[in-house]
C-alpha positions in Angstrom: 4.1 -98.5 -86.8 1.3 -99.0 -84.8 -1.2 -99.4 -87.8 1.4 -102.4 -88.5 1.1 -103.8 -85.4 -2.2 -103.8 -85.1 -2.7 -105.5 -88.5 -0.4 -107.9 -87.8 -1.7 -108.7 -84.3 -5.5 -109.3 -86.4 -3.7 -111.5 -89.1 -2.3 -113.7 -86.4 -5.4 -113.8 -84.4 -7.6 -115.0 -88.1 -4.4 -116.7 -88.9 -4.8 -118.9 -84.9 -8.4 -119.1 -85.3 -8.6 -120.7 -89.3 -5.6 -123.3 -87.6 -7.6 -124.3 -84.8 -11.2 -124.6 -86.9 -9.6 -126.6 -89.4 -8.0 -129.0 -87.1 -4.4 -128.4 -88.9 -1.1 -127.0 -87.0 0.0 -124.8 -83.9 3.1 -122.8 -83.2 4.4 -122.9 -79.8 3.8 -119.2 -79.1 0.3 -120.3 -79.4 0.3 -123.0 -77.4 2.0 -121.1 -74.7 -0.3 -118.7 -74.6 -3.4 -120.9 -74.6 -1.4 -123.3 -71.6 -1.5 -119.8 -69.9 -4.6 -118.6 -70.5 -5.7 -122.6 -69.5 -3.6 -122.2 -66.0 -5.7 -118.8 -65.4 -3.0 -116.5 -66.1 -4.3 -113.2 -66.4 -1.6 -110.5 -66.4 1.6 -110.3 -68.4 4.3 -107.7 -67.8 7.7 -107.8 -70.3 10.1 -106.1 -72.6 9.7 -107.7 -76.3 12.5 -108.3 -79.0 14.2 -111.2 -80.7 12.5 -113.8 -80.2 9.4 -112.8 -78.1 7.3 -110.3 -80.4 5.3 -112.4 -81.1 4.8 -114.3 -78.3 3.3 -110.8 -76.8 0.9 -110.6 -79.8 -0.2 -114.3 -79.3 -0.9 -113.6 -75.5 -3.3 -110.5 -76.4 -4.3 -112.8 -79.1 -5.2 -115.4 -76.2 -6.7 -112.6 -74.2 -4.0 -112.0 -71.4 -3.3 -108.8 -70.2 0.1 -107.1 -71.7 1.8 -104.6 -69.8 4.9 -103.2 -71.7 7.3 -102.0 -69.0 11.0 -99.9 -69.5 13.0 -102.3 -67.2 13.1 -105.8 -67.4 13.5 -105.8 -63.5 10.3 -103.7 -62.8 8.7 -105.8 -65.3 9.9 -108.8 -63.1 8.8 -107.2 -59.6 5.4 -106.2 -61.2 4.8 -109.6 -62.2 5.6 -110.8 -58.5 3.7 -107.7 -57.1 0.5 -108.9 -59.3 0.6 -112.6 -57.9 0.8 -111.2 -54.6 -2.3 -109.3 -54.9 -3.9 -111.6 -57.2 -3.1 -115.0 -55.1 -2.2 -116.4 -59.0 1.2 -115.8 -60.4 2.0 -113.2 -62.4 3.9 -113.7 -65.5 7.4 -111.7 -66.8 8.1 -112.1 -70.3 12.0 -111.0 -71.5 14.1 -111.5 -74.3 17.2 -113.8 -74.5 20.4 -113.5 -72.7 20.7 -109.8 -71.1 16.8 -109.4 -70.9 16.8 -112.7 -68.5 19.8 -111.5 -66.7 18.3 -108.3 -66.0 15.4 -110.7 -64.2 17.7 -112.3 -61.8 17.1 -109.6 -59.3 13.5 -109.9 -59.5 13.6 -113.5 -59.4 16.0 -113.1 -56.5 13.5 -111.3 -54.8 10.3 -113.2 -55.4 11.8 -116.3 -53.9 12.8 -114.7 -51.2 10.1 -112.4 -50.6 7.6 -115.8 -51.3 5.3 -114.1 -53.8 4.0 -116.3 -56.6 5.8 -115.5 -60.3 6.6 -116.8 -63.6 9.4 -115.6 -65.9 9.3 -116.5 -69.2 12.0 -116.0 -71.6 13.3 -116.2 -75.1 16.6 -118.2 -75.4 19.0 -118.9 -78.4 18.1 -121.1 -81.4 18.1 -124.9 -80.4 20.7 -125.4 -83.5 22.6 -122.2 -82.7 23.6 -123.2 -79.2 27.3 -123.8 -78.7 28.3 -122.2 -81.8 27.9 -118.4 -80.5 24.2 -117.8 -80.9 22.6 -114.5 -80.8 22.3 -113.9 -76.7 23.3 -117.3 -76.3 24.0 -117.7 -72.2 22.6 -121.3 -70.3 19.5 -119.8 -68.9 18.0 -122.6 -67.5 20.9 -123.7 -65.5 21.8 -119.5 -64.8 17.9 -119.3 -63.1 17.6 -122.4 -60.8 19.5 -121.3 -57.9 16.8 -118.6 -58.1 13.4 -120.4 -58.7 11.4 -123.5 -57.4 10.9 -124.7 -61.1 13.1 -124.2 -63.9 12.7 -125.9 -67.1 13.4 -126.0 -70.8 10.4 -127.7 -72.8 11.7 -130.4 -75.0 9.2 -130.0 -78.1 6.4 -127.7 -78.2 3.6 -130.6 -77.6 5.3 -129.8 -73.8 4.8 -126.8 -73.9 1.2 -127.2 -71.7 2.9 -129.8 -69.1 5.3 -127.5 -68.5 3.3 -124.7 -67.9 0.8 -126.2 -65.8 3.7 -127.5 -63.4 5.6 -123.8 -63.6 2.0 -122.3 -62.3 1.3 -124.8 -59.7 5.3 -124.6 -58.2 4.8 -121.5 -57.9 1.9 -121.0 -56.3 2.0 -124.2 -54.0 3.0 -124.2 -50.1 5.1 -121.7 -49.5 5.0 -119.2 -52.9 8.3 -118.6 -55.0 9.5 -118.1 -58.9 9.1 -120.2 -62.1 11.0 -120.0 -65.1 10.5 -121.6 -68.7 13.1 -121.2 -71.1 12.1 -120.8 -74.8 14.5 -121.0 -77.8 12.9 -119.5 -80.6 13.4 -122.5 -82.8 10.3 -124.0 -80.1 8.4 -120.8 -80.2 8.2 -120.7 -83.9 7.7 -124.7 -84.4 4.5 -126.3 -85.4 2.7 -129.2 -84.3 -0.2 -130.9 -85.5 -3.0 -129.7 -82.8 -5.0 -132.5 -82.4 -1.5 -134.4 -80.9 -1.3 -130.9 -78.4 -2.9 -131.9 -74.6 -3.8 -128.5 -74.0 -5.8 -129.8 -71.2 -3.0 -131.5 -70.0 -3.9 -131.1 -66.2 -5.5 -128.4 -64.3 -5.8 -129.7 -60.6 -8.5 -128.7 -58.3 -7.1 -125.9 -56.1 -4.8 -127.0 -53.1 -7.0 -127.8 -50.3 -5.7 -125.6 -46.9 -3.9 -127.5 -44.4 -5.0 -128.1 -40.9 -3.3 -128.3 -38.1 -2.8 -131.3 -35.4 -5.9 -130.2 -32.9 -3.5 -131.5 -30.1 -0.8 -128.8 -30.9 -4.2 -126.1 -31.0 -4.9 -127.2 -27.5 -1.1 -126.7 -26.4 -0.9 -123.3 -28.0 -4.3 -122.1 -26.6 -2.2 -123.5 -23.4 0.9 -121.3 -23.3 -1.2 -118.6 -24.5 -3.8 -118.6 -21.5 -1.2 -118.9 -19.1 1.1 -116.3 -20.2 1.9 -113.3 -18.5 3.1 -111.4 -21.2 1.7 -112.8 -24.3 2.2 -111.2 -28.5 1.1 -112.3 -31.3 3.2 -111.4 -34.8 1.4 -111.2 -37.9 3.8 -111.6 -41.1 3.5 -111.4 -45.0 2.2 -115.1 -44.9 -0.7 -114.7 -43.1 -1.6 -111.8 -45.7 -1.0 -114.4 -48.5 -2.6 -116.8 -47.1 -6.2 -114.5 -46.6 -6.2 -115.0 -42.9 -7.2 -111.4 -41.6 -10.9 -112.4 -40.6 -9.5 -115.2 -38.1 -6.8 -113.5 -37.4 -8.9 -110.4 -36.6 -11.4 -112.3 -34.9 -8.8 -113.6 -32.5 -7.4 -110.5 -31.8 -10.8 -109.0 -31.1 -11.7 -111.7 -28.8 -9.0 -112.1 -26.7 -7.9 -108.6 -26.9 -3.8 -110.0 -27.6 -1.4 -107.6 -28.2 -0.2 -107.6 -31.9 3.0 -107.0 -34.0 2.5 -106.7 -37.7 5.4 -107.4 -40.2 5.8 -104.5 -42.6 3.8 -106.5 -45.3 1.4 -108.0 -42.6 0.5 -104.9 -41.9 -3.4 -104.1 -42.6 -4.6 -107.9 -41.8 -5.8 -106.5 -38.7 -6.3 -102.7 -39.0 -3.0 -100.7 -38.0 -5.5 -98.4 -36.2 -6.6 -101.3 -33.8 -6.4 -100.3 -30.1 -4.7 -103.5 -29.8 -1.6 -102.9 -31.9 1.8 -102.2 -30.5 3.6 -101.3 -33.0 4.6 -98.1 -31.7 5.7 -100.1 -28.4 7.9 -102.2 -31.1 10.9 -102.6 -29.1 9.3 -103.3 -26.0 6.6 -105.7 -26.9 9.7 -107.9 -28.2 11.9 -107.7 -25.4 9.2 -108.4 -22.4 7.4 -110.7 -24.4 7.1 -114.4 -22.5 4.9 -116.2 -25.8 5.2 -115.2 -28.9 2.9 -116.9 -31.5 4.1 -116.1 -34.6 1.5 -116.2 -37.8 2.9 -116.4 -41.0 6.1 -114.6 -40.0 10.1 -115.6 -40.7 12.9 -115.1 -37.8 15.2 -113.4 -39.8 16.5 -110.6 -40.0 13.2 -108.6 -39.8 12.4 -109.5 -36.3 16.2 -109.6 -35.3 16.3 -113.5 -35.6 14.4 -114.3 -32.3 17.4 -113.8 -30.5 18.9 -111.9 -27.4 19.0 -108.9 -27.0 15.9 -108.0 -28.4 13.7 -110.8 -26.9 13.6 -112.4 -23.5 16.1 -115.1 -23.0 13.2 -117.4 -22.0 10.5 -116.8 -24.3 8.3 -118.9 -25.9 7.8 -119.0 -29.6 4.9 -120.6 -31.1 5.6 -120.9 -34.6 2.6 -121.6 -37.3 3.7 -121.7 -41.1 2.7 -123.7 -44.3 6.2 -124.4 -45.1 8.1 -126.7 -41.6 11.4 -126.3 -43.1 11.3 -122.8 -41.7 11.2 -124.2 -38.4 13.7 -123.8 -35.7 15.7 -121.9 -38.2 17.2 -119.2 -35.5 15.8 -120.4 -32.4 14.6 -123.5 -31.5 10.6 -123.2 -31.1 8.6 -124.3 -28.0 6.1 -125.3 -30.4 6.1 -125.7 -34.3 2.9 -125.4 -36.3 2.5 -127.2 -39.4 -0.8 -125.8 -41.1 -1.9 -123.2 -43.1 -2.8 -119.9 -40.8 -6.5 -119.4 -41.7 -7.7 -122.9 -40.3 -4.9 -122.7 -37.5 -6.1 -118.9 -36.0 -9.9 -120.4 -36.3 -9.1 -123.5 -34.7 -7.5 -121.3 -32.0 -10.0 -118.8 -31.3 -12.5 -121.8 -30.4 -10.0 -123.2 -28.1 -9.6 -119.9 -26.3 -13.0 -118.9 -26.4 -13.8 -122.1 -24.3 -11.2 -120.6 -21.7 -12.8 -118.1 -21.8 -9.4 -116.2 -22.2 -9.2 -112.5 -22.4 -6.5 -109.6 -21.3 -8.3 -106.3 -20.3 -6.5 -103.3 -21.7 -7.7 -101.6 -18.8 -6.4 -103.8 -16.0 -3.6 -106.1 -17.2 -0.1 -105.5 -16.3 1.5 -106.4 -19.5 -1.2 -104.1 -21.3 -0.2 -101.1 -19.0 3.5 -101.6 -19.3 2.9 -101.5 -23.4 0.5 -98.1 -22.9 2.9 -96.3 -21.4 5.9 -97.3 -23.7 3.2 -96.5 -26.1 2.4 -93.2 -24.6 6.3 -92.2 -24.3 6.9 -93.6 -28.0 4.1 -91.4 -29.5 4.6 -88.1 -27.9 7.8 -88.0 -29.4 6.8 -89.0 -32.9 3.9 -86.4 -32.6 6.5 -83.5 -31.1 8.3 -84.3 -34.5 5.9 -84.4 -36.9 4.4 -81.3 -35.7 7.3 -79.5 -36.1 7.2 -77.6 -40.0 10.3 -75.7 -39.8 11.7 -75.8 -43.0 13.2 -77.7 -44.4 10.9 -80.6 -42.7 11.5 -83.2 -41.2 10.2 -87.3 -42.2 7.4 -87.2 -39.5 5.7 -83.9 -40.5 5.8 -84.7 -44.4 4.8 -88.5 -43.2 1.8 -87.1 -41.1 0.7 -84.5 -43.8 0.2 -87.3 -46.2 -1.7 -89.8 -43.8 -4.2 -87.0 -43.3 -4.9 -86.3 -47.0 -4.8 -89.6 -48.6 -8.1 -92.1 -48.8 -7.5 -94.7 -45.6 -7.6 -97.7 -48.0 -5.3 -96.8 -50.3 -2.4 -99.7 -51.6 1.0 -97.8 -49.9 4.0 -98.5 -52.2 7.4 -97.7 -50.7 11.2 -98.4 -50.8 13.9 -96.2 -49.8 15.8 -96.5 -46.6 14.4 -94.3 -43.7 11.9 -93.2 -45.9 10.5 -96.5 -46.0 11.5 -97.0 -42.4 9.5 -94.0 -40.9 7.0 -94.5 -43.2 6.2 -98.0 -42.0 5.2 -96.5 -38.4 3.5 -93.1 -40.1 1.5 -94.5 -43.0 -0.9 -96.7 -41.2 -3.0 -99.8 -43.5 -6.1 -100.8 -42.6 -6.8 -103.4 -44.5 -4.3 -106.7 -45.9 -1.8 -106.2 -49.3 -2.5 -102.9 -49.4 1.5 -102.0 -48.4 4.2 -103.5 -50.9 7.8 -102.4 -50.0 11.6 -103.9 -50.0 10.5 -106.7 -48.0 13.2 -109.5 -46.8 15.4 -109.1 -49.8 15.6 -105.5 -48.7 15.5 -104.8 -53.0 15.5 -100.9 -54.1 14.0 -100.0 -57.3 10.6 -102.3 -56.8 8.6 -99.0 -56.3 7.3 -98.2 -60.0 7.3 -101.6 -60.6 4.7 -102.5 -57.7 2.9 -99.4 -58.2 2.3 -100.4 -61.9 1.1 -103.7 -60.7 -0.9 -102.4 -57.7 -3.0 -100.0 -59.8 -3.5 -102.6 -62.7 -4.8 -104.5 -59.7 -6.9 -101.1 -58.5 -8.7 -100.9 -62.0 -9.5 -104.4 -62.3 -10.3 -105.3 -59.2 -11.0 -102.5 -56.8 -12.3 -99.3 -59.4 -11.2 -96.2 -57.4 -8.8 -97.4 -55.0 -5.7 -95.5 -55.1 -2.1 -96.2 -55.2 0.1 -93.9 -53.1 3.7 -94.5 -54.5 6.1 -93.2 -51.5 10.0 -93.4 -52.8 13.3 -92.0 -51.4 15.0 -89.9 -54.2 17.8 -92.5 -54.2 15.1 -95.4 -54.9 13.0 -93.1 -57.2 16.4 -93.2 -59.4 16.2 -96.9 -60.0 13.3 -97.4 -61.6 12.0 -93.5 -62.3 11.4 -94.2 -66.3 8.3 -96.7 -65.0 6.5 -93.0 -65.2 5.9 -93.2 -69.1 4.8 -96.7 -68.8 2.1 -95.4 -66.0 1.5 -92.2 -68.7 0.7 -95.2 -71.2 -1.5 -97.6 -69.3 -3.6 -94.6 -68.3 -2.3 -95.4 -64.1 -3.1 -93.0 -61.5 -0.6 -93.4 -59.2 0.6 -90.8 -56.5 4.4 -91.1 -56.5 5.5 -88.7 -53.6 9.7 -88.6 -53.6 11.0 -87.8 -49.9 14.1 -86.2 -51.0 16.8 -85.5 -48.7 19.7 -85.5 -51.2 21.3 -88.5 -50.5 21.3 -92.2 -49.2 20.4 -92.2 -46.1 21.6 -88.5 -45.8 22.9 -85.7 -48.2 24.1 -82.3 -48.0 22.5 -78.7 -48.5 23.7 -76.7 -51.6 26.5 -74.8 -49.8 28.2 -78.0 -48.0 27.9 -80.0 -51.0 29.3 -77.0 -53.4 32.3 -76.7 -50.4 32.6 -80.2 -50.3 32.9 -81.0 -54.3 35.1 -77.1 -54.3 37.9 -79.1 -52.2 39.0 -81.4 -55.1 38.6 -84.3 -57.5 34.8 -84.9 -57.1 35.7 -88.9 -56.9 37.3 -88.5 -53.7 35.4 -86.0 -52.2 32.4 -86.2 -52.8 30.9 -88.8 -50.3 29.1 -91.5 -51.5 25.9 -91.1 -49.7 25.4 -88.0 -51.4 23.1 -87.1 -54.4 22.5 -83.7 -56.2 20.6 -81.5 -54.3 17.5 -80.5 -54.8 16.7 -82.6 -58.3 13.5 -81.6 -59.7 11.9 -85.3 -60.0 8.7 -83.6 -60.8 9.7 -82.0 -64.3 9.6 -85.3 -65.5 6.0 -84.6 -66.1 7.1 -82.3 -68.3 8.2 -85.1 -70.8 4.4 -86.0 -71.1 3.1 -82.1 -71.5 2.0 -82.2 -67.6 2.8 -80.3 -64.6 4.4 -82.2 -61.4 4.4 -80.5 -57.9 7.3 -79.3 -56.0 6.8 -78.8 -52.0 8.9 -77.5 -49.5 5.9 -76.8 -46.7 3.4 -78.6 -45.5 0.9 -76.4 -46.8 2.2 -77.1 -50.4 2.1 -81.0 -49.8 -1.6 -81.2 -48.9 -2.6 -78.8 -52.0 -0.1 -81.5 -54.1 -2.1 -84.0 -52.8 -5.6 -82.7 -53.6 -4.5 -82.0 -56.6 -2.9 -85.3 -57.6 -5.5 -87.3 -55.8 -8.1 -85.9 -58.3 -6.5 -86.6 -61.4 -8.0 -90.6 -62.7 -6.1 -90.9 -65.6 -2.7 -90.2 -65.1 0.6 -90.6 -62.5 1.7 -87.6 -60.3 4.9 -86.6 -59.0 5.3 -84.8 -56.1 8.7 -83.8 -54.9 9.0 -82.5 -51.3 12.4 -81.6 -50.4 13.3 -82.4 -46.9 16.3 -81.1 -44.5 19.3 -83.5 -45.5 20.1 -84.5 -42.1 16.8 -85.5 -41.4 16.6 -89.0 -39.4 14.4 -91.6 -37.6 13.8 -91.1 -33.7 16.8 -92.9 -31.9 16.8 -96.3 -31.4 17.2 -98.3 -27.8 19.1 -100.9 -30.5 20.8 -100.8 -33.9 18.0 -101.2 -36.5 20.3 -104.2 -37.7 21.1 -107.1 -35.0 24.5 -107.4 -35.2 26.7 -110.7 -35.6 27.8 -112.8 -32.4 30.6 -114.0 -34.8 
């Protein structure tokens, strides 16, 4: 079978290049591969069948990157996962009907989560439609309510217009999903080449956006006269490849800073000015906030009482103003792109010659000592390895044997929560997690796209995979397609038996002893104790199993040295494990 493929993938290729040498026809597969390859599209994650086949071959054929996945959806969040990282969509390819259906979650989440993505899918013969076509469904109209761009091009001469306008949509202003819907009828139809604009437009690149220099000089303002002054970093300012401003600012002044879970790394989490274990406080005391590339949602509790100041003042800079006065209204809204904005900025300060001294200034003495408090707790946890552990000694064994720039994958609920304040980035993209649509089962799918990213771009980086067992089961088959890209992900599973919690052996064999299973067994529960790691078994390798701390560093070293190849490692935790209590519910909850 794969001789066959192979063969025909050549005969295609000779077949493209005799086409385009003697000026005759072009199929729209071709087309669309070229328009992509045109647009700069490098990478290409899908599922093939009717009537995509051999649109994959005629994107290898074009030179594009293929990534066969198991999972439409992981296939969709790599693609996203890849434009994040890249700066330049990524591209999910799926079959008709069902395969674009299993997308929606993924396209769900790219809009929301603002990452750059194209899904491209197969769609029901043109003169099938209304008659009960093979995976016949109205995709173009099912996809809109989830995408910036949705189209359907209307002959394959189109194709490139279409293409260059799904890129662009998606990568413009504030990032989202694309989708192109084509019929096989299109795919398979041929055009005379020389009447095909495969140039048909490929714009200079977006110039950045600067902001009004009056509104600098009234942020610089609020700033230098606050008493208690934060600045937030979000997942925008990461897209937008602001950390050397923004780090520069930060330096400079010496401003207390909040990172975002994905904003985390554009200044180092090990920065003596971060307050991120002083979370709760730095929100609540807080007098101006300038906010970089960040959303009020639900993330940062809306920007509403009680967990900020009834009187502060938010500075809000983003690339998209319909985000303004969302939640709150803002003392000042920013209309500019955050690298030019923060540089702007730190010139305006600098001639104030504004700084906060760690050392001496009130606001950075009441964060220390929340800081202090905050830490010695965490630490008193996570050097507790009584068995079954605990989140913060398996967290704090894995930050100290893992390489400080590795890309940290991770979903799950307080596994992902805990791990957020344990796993510390120090430099920007490099964590990918459930972000604002809050979306379990993107794990394997990022950490596919992450270490396609790794071996491209960045040749011994490392992707450190971090999944709850619950999240692990959404996406878990994503290990063969890692076994067959040759991918070198660490996937460590926190498993505590459960969502959110589970039971021991004995409770849960008591529990499921009392009756019907369906009504008592309760529904945060899992089996317990699931050997994740035997699934390295299927490829004729060994996974790791840890109960000790001990065992989880030796897992590590172990995993860490292996280049060609995913790990598992399984570390069973005690089922009533939790985070450290909270001075609010980790969820703001409705005034309604």
């Amino acid at each position: 079978m794969l001789r066959r493929l192979t063969l025909l993938t050549i005969r295609r290729s000779i077949h493209v290049s005799a086409k385009l040498t003697q000026g005759m026809t072009i199929d729209g597969n071709t087309i669309l591969a070229e328009s992509l390859k045109k647009q700069g599209i490098e990478y290409v994650f899908g599922i093939v069948g009717i009537p995509v086949i051999e649109t994959s071959m005629a994107f290898q054929a074009a030179g594009l990157k293929y990534i066969g996945m198991r999972n439409e959806q992981a296939a969709c969040y790599a693609a996203q996962a890849i434009g994040y990282l890249t700066g330049k969509p990524g591209v999910c390819l799926a079959v008709s009907g069902p395969g674009l259906l299993h997308c929606v979650g993924g396209m769900a989440n790219a809009q929301v989560n603002c990452w750059p993505l194209l899904v491209i899918a197969g769609s029901c013969p043109e003169d099938h439609e209304g008659i009960g076509g093979f995976q016949e469904w109205p995709q173009v109209d099912s996809s809109r309510m989830y995408c910036k761009y949705t189209a359907r091009p209307p002959s394959p001469r189109l194709i490139p217009l279409h293409v260059e306008r799904a890129v662009r949509l998606a990568s413009a202003g504030r990032p989202g999903a694309s989708y192109l819907d084509m019929p096989g009828t299109l795919l398979m139809a041929e055009v005379d080449e020389e009447k095909v604009p495969m140039d048909f437009y490929n714009a200079e690149p977006v110039k950045l956006g600067h902001p009004d220099p009056a509104l600098v000089s009234r942020a610089a303002e609020l700033l230098s006269s606050a008493q208690r002054p934060l600045v937030i970093v979000g997942k925008g300012a990461a897209h937008a490849r602001a950390e050397d401003a923004i780090t520069k600012l930060v330096e400079n002044t010496k401003l207390p800073f909040l990172p975002t879970p994905m904003g985390k790394g554009v200044v180092p989490d090990s920065s003596q000015h971060c307050v991120s274990t002083a979370r709760t406080q730095a929100l609540l005391k807080a007098d101006v906030i300038l906010l970089l590339g960040a959303r009020l949602n639900w993330m940062l509790h809306f920007g509403q009482q009680p967990r900020f100041a009834p009187d502060v003042k938010i500075i809000q800079v983003d690339i998209s103003p319909e985000e303004f006065h969302n939640s709150v209204k803002s003392e000042l809204a920013i209309h500019s792109d955050i690298k030019p904005f923060t540089e702007s900025l730190v010139q305006k300060l600098a001639e104030k010659k504004f700084s906060l001294q760690p050392s001496s200034h009130a606001w950075w003495q009441e964060l220390q000592k929340k800081q202090k408090a905050n830490t010695e707790f965490v630490e008193a946890q996570a050097n507790d390895k009584t068995v079954p552990l605990n989140y913060y000694a398996v967290f704090k064994t894995v930050q100290a044997n893992i390489p400080k720039d590795s890309i940290i994958v991770s979903e799950g609920a307080n596994t992902m929560d805990i791990g957020r304040g344990m796993l510390l980035n120090e430099k920007p993209r490099h964590r990918l997690d459930a972000g604002t649509f809050g979306t379990m089962g993107v794990g394997p799918g990022f950490a596919v796209a992450a270490a396609m990213w790794c071996r491209d771009h960045a040749p011994g980086k490392r992707v450190i995979c971090v999944e709850g067992d619950s999240a692990f089961g959404f996406s878990g088959m994503e290990i063969e397609t890692m076994f067959r890209y040759k991918l070198p992900v660490v996937i460590v599973i926190v498993n505590n038996n459960g969502i959110y919690s589970g039971f021991d052996k004995d409770t849960m064999r008591d529990i499921q002893a009392a009756g019907d299973p369906t009504q008592c067994t309760p529904p945060t529960s899992l089996s317990c104790e699931v050997r994740y790691e035997k699934m390295m078994e299927l490829f004729g390798e060994t996974g790791h199993f840890c109960r000790t701390t001990d065992e989880i560093e030796a897992a590590l070293k172990k995993a860490l040295a292996v280049t060609d190849k995913p790990s598992i490692i399984n570390i069973a935790i005690s089922p009533q494990a939790n985070r450290k209590p909270q001075t609010f519910n980790w969820l703001t909850e409705s005034k309604l």
